[in-house]
N, C-alpha and C positions, 0 to 999 in steps of 0.2 A: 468811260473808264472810271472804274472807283479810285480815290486817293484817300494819303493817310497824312493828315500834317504830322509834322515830328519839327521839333528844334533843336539845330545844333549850332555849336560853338565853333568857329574858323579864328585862325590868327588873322590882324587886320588886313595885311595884304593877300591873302588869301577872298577875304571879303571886296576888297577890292579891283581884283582880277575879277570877277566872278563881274561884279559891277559894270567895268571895262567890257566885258564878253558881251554882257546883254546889252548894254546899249550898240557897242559897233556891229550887232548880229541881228538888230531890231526886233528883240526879246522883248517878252511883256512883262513877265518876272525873273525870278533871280532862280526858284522853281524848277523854269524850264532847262535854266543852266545847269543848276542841280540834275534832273534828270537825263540829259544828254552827257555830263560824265559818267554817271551812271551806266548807261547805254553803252558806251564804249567800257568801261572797267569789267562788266560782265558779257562784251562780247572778245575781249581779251580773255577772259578765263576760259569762253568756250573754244576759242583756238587753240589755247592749250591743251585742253581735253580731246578736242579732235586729233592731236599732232601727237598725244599720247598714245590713246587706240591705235591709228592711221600705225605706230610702231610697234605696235602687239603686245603695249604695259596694259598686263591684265589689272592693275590695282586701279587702272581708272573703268574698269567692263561695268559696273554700274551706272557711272558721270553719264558715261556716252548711251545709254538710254534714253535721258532726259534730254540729250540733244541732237537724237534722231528726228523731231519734228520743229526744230529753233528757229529753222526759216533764214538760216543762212546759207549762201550759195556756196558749191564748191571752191569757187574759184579762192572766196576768203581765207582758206586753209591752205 
């Protein structure tokens, strides 16, 4: 898997949940925490997308192309 470092700014508690996460989840880095919100915030978007189509809003008829092969099961919608 390629990755792209980037730096960003959190307010401290924000840093510190994050800290909290990875240790009680036996995280290597802070990274992986990042990514796994990550993971969930864009598979929330695509439930939305599906629950648009699934009601016949054509303004999402493009979204729902890109996540004809997302690899999420039905049952998440």
């Amino acid at each position: 898997m390629k990755v792209e470092k980037i730096s960003i700014s959190l307010p401290r508690d924000a840093a510190k949940f994050i800290d909290a996460y990875r240790k009680a989840r036996s995280l290597k880095t802070r990274s992986e925490v990042v990514a796994r919100a990550v993971a969930l915030l864009r598979e929330q978007e695509l439930e939305k997308e599906y629950r648009s189509a699934a009601q016949g809003d054509k303004r999402h008829l493009r979204e729902w192309d890109s996540t004809v092969a997302d690899g999420l099961a039905d049952e998440t919608w």
